[in-house]
PyMOL Python script that loads the backbone (N, CA, C, O; Angstrom):
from pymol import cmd

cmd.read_pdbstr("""\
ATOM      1  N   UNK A   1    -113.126 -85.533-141.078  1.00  0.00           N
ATOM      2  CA  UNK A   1    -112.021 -84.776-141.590  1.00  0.00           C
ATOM      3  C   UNK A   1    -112.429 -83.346-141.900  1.00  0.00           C
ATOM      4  O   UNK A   1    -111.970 -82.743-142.871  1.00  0.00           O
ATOM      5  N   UNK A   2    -113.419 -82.749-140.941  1.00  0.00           N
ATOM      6  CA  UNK A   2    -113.854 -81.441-141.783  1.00  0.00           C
ATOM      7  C   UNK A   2    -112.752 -80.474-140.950  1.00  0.00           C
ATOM      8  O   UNK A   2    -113.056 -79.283-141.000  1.00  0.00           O
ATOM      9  N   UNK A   3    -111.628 -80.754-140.256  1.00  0.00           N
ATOM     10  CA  UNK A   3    -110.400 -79.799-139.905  1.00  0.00           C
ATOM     11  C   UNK A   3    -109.471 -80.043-141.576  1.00  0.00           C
ATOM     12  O   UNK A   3    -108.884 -79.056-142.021  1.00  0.00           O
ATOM     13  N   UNK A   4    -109.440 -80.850-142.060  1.00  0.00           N
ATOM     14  CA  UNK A   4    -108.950 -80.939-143.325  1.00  0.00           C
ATOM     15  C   UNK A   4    -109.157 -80.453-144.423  1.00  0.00           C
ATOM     16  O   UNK A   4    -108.259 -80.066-145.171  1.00  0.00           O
ATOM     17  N   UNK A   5    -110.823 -80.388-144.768  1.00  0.00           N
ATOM     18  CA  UNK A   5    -111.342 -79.728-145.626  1.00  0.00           C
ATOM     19  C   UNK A   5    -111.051 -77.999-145.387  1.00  0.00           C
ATOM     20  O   UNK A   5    -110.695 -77.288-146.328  1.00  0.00           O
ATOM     21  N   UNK A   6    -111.264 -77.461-143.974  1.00  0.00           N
ATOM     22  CA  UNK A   6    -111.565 -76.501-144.002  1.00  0.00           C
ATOM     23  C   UNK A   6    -109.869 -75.988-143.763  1.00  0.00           C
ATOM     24  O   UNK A   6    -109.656 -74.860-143.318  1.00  0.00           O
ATOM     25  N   UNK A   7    -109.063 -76.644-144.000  1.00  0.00           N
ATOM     26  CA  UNK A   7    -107.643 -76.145-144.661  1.00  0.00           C
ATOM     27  C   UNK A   7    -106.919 -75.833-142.930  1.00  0.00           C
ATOM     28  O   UNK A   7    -105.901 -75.169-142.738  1.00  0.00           O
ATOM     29  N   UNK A   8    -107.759 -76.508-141.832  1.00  0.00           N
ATOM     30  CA  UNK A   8    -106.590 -76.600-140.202  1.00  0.00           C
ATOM     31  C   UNK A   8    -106.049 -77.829-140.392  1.00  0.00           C
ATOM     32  O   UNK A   8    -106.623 -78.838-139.982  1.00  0.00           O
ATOM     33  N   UNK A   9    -104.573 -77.878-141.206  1.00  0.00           N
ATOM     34  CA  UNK A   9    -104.031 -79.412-141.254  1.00  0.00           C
ATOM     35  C   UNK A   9    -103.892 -79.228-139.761  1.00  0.00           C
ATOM     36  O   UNK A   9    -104.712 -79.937-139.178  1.00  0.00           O
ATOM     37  N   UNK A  10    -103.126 -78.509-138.931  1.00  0.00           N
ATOM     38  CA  UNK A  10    -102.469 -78.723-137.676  1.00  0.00           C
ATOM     39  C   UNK A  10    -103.132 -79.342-136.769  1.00  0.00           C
ATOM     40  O   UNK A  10    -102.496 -80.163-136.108  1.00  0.00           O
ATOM     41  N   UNK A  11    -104.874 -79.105-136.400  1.00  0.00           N
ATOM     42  CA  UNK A  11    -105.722 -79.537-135.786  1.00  0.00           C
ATOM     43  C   UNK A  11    -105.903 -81.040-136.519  1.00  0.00           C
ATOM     44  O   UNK A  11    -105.860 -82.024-135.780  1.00  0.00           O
ATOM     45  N   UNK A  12    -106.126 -81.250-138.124  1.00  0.00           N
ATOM     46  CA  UNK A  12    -106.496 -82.868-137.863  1.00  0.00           C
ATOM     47  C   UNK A  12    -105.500 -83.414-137.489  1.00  0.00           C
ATOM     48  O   UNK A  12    -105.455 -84.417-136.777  1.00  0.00           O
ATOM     49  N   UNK A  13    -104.528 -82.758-137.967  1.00  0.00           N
ATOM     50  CA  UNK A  13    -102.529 -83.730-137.490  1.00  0.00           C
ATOM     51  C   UNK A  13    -102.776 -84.986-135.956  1.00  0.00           C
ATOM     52  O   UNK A  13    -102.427 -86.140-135.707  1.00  0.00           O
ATOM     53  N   UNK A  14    -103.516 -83.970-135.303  1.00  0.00           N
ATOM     54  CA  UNK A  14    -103.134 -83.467-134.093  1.00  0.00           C
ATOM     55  C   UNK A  14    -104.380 -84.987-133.689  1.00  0.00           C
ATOM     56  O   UNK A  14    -104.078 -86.024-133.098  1.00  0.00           O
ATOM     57  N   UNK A  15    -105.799 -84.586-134.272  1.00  0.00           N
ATOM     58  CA  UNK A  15    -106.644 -85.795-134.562  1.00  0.00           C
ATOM     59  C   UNK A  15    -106.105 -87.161-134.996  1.00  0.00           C
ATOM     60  O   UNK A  15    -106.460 -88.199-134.437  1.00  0.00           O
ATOM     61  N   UNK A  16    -105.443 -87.133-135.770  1.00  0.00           N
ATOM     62  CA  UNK A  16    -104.785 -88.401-136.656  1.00  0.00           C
ATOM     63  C   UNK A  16    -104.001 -89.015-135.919  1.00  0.00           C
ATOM     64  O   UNK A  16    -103.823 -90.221-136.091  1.00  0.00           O
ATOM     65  N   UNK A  17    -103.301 -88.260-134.843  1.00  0.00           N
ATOM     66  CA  UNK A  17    -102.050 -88.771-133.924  1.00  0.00           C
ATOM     67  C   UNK A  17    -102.649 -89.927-133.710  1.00  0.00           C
ATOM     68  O   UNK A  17    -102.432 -90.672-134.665  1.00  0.00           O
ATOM     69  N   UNK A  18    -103.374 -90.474-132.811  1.00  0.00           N
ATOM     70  CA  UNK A  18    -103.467 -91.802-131.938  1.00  0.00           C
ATOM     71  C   UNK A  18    -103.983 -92.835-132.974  1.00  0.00           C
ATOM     72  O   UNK A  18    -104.518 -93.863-132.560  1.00  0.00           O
ATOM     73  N   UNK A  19    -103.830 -92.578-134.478  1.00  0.00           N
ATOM     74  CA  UNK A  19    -104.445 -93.831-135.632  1.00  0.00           C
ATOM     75  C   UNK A  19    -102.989 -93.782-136.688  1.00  0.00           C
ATOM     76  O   UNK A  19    -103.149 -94.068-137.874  1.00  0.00           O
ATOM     77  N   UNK A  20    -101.921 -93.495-136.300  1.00  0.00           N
ATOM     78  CA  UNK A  20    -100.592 -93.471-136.768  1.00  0.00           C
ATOM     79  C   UNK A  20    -100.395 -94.867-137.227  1.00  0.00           C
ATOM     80  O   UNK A  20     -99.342 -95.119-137.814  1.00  0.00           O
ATOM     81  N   UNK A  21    -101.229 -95.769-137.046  1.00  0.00           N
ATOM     82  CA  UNK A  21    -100.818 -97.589-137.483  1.00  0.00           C
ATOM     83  C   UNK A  21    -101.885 -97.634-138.156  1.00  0.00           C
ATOM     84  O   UNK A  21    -102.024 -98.816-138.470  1.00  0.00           O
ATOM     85  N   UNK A  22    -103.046 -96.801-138.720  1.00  0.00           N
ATOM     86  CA  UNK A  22    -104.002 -96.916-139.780  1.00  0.00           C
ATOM     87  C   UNK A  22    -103.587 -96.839-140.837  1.00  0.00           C
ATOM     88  O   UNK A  22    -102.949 -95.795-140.973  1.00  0.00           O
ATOM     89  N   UNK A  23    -103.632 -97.642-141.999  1.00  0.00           N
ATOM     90  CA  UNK A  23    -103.463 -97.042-143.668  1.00  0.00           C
ATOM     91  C   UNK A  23    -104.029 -95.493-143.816  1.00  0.00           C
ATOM     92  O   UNK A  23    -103.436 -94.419-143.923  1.00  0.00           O
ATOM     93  N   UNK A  24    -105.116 -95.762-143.785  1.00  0.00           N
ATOM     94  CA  UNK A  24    -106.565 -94.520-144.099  1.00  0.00           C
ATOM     95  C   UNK A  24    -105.535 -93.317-143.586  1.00  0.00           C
ATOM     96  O   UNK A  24    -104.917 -92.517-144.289  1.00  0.00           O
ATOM     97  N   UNK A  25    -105.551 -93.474-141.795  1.00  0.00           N
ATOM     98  CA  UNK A  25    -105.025 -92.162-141.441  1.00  0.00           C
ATOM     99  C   UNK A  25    -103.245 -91.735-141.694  1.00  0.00           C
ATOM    100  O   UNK A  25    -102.783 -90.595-141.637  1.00  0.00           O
ATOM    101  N   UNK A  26    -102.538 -92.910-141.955  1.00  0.00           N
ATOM    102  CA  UNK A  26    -101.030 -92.662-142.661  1.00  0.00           C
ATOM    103  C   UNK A  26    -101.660 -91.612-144.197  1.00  0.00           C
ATOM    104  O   UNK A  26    -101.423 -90.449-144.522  1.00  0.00           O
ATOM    105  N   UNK A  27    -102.221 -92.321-144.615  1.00  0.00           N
ATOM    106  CA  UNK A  27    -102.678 -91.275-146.232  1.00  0.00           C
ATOM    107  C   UNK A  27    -103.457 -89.999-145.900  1.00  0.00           C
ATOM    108  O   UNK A  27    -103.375 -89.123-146.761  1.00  0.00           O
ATOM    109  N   UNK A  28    -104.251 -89.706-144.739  1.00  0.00           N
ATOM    110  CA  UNK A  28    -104.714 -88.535-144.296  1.00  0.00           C
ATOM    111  C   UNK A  28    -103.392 -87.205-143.647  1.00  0.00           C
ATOM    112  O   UNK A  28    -103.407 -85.978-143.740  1.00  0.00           O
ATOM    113  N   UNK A  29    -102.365 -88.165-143.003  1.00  0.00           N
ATOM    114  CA  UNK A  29    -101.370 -87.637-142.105  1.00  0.00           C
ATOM    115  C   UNK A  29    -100.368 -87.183-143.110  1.00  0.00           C
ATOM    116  O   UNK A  29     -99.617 -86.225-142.926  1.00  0.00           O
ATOM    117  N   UNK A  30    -100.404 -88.090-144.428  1.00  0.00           N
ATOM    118  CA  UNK A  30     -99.451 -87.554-145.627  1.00  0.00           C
ATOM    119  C   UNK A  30     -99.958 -86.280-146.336  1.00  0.00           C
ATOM    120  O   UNK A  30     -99.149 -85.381-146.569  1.00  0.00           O
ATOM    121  N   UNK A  31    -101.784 -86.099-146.839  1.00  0.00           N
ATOM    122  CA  UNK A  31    -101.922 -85.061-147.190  1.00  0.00           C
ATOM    123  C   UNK A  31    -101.745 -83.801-146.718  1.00  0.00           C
ATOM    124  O   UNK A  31    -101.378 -82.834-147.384  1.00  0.00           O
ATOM    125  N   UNK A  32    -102.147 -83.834-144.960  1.00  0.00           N
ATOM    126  CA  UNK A  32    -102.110 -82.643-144.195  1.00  0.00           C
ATOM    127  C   UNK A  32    -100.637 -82.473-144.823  1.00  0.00           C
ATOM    128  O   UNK A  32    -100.485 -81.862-145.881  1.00  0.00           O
ATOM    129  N   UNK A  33     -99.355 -83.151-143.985  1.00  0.00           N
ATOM    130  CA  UNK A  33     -98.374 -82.412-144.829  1.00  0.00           C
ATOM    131  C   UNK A  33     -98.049 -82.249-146.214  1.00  0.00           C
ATOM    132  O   UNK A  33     -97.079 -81.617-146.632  1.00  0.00           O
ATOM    133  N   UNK A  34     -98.935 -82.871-146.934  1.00  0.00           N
ATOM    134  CA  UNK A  34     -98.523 -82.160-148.780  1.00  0.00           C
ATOM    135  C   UNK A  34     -99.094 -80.855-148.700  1.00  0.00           C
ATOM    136  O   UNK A  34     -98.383 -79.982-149.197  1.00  0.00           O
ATOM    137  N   UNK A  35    -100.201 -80.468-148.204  1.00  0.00           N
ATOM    138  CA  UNK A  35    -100.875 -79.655-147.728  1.00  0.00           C
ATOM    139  C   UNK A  35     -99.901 -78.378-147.573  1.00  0.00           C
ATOM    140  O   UNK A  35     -99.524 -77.536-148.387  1.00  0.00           O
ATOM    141  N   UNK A  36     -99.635 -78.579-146.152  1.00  0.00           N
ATOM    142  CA  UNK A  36     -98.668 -77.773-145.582  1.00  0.00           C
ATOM    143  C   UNK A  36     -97.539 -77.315-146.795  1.00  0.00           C
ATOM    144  O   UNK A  36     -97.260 -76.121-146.898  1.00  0.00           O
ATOM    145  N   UNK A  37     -97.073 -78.058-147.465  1.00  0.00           N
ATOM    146  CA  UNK A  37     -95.854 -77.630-148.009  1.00  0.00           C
ATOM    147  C   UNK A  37     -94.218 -78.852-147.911  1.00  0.00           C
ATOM    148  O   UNK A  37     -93.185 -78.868-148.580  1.00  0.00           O
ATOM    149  N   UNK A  38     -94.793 -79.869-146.546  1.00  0.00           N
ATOM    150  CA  UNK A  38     -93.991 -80.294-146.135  1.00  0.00           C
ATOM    151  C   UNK A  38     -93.685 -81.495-147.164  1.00  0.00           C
ATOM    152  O   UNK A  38     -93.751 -82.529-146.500  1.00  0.00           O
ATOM    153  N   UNK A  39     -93.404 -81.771-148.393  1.00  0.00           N
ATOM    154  CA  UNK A  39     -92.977 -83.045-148.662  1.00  0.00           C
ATOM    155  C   UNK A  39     -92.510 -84.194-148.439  1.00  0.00           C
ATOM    156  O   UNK A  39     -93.005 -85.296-148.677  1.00  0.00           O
ATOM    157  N   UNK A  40     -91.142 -83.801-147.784  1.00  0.00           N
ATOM    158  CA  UNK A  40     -90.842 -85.028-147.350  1.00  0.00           C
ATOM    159  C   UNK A  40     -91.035 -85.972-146.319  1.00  0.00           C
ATOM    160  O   UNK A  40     -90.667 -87.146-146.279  1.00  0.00           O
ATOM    161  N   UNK A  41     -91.885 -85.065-145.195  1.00  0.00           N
ATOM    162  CA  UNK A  41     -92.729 -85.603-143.867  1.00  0.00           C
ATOM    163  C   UNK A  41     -93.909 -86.383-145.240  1.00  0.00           C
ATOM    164  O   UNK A  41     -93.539 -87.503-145.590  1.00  0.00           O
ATOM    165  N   UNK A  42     -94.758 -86.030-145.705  1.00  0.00           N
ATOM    166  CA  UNK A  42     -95.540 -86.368-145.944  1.00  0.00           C
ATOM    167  C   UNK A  42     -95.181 -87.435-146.986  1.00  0.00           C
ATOM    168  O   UNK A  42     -95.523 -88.518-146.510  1.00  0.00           O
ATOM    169  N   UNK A  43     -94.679 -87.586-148.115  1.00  0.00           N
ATOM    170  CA  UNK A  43     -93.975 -88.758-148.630  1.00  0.00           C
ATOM    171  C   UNK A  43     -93.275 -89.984-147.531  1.00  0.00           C
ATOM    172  O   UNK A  43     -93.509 -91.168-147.774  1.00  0.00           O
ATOM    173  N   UNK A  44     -92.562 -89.667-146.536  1.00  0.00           N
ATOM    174  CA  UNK A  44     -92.856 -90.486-145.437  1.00  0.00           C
ATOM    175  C   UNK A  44     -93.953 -91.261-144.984  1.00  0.00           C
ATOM    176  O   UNK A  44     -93.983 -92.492-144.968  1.00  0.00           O
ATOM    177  N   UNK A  45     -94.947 -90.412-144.579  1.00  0.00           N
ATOM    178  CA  UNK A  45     -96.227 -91.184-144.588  1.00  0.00           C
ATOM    179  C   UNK A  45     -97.449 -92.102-145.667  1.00  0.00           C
ATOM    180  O   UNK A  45     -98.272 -92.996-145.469  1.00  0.00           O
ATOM    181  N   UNK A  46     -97.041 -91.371-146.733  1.00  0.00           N
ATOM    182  CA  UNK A  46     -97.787 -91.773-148.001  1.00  0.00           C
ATOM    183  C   UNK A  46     -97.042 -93.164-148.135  1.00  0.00           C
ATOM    184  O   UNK A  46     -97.539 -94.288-148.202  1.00  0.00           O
ATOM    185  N   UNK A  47     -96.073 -92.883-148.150  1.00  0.00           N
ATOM    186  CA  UNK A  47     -95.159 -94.351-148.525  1.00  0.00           C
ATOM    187  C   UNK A  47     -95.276 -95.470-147.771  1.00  0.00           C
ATOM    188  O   UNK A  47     -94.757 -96.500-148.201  1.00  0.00           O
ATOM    189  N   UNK A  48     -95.946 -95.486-146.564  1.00  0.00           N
ATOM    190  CA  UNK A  48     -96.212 -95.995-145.195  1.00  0.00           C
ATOM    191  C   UNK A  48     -97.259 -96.206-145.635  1.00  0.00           C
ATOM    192  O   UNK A  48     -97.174 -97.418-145.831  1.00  0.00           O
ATOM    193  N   UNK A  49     -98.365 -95.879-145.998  1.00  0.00           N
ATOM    194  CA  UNK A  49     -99.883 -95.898-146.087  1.00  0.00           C
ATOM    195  C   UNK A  49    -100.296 -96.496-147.545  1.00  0.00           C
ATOM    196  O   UNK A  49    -101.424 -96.721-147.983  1.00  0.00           O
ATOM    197  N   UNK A  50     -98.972 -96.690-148.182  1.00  0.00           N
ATOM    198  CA  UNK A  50     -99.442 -97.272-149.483  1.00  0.00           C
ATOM    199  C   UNK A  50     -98.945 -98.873-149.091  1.00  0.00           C
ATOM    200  O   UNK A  50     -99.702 -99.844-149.091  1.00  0.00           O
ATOM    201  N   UNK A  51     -97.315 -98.903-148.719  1.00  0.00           N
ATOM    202  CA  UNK A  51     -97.241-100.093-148.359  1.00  0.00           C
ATOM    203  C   UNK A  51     -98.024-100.919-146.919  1.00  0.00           C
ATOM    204  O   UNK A  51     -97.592-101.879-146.281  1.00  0.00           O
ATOM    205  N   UNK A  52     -99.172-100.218-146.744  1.00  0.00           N
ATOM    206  CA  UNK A  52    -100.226-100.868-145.768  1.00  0.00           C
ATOM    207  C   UNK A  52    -101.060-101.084-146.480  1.00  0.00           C
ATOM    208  O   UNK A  52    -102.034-101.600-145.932  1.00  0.00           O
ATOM    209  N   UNK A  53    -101.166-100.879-147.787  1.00  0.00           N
ATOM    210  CA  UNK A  53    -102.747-101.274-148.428  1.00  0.00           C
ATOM    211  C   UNK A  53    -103.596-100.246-148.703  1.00  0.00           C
ATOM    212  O   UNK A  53    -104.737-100.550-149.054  1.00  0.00           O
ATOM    213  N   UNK A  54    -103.233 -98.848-148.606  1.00  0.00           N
ATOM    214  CA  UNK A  54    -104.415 -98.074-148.446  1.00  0.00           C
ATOM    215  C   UNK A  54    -104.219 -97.361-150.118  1.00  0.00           C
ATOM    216  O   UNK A  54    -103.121 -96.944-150.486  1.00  0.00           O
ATOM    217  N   UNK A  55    -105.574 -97.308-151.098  1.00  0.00           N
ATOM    218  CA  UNK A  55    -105.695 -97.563-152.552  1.00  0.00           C
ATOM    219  C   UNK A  55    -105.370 -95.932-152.897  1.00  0.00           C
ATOM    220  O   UNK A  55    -104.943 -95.695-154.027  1.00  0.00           O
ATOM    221  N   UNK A  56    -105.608 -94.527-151.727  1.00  0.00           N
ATOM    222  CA  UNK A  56    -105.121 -93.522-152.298  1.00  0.00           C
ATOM    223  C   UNK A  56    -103.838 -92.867-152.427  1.00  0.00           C
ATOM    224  O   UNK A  56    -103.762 -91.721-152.871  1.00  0.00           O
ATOM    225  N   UNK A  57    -102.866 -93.504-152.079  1.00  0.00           N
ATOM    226  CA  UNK A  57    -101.628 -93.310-151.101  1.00  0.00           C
ATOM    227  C   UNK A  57    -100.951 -92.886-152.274  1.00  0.00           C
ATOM    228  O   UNK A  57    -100.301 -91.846-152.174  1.00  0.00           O
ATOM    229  N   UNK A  58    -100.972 -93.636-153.658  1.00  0.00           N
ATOM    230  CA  UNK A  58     -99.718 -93.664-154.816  1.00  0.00           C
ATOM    231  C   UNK A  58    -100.360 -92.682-155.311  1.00  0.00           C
ATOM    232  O   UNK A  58     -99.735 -91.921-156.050  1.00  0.00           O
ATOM    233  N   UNK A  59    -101.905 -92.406-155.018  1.00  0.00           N
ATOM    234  CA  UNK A  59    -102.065 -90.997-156.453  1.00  0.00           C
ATOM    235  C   UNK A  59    -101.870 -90.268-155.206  1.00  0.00           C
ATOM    236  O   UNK A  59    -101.492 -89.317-155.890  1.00  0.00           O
ATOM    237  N   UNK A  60    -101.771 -89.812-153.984  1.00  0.00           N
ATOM    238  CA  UNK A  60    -101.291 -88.832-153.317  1.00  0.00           C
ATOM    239  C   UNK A  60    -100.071 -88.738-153.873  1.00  0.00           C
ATOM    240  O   UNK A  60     -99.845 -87.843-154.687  1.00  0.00           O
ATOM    241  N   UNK A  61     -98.789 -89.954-153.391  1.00  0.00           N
ATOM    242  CA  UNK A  61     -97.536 -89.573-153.747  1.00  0.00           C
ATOM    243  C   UNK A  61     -96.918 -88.917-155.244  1.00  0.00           C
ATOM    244  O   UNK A  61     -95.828 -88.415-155.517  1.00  0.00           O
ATOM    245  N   UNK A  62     -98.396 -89.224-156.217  1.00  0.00           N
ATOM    246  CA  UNK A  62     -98.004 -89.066-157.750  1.00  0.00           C
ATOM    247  C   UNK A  62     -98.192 -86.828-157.612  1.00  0.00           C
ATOM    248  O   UNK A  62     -97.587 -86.004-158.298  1.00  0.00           O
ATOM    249  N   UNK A  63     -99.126 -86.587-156.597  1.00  0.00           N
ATOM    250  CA  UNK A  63     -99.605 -85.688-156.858  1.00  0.00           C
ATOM    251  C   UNK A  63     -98.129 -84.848-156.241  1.00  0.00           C
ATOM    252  O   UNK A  63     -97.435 -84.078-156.905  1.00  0.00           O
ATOM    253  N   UNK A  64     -97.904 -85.246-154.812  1.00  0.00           N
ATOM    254  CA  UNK A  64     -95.893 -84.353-154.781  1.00  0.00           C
ATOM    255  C   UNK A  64     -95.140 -84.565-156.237  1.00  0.00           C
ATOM    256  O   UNK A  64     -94.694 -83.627-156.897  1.00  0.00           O
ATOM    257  N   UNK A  65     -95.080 -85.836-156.594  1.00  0.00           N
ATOM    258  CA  UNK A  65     -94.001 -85.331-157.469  1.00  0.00           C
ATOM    259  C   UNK A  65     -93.691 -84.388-158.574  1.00  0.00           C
ATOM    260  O   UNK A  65     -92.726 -83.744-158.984  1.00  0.00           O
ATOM    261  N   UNK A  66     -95.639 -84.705-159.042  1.00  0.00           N
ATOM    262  CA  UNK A  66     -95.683 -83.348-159.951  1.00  0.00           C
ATOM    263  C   UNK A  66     -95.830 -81.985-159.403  1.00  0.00           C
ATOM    264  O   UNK A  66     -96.078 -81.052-160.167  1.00  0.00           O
ATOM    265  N   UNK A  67     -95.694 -81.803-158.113  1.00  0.00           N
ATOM    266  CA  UNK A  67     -95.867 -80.799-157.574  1.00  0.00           C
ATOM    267  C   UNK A  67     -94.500 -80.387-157.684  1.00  0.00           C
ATOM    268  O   UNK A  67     -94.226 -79.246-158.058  1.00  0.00           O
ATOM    269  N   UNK A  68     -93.316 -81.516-157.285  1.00  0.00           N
ATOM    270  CA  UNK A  68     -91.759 -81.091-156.700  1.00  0.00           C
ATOM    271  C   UNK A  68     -91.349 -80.838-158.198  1.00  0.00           C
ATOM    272  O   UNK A  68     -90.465 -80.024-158.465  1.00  0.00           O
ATOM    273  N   UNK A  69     -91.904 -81.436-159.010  1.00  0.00           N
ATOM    274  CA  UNK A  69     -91.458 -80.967-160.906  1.00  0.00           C
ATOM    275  C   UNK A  69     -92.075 -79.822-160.866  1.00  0.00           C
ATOM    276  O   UNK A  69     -91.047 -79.231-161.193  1.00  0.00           O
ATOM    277  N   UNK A  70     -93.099 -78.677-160.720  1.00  0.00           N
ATOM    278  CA  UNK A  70     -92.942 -77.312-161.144  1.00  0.00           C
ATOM    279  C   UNK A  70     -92.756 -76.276-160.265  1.00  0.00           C
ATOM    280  O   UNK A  70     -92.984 -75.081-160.451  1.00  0.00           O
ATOM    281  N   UNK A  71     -92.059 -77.167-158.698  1.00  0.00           N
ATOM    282  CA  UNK A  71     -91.496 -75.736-157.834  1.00  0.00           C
ATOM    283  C   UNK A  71     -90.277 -75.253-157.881  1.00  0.00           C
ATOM    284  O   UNK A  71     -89.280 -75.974-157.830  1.00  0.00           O
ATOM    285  N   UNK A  72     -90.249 -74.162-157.969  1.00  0.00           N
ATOM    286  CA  UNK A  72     -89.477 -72.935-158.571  1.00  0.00           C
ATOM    287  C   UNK A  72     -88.739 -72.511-157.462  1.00  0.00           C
ATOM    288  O   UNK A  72     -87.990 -71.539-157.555  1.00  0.00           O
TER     289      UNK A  72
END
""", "prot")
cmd.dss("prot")
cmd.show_as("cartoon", "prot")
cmd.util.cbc("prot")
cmd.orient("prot")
């Protein structure tokens, strides 16, 4: 994930495509878009990746909402 770290969501997006039925990469595919800005793409996926089992998915989704509570 070092296209992630180093802040190219578009390039890992793009990586992540062909593992779209992974937990891991549904919760990777949700951050790139929290990332981005995109919420509700990415709550899409988080929500997908939590109800697959994957243990970071709900503190991702916890982290939009407090995000969507102080945007202005």
């Amino acid at each position: 994930m070092k296209h992630m770290t180093a802040g190219d969501y578009e390039t890992a997006l793009k990586g992540l495509e062909t593992q779209r039925d992974n937990p891991a990469a549904q919760n990777y595919i949700g951050v790139c878009f929290m990332m981005k800005g995109d919420y509700d793409q990415a709550e899409t996926f988080l929500r997908k990746a939590e109800k697959n089992g994957d243990q970071y998915a709900p503190i991702n989704l916890e982290h939009i909402r407090q995000a969507k509570r102080i945007e202005f």
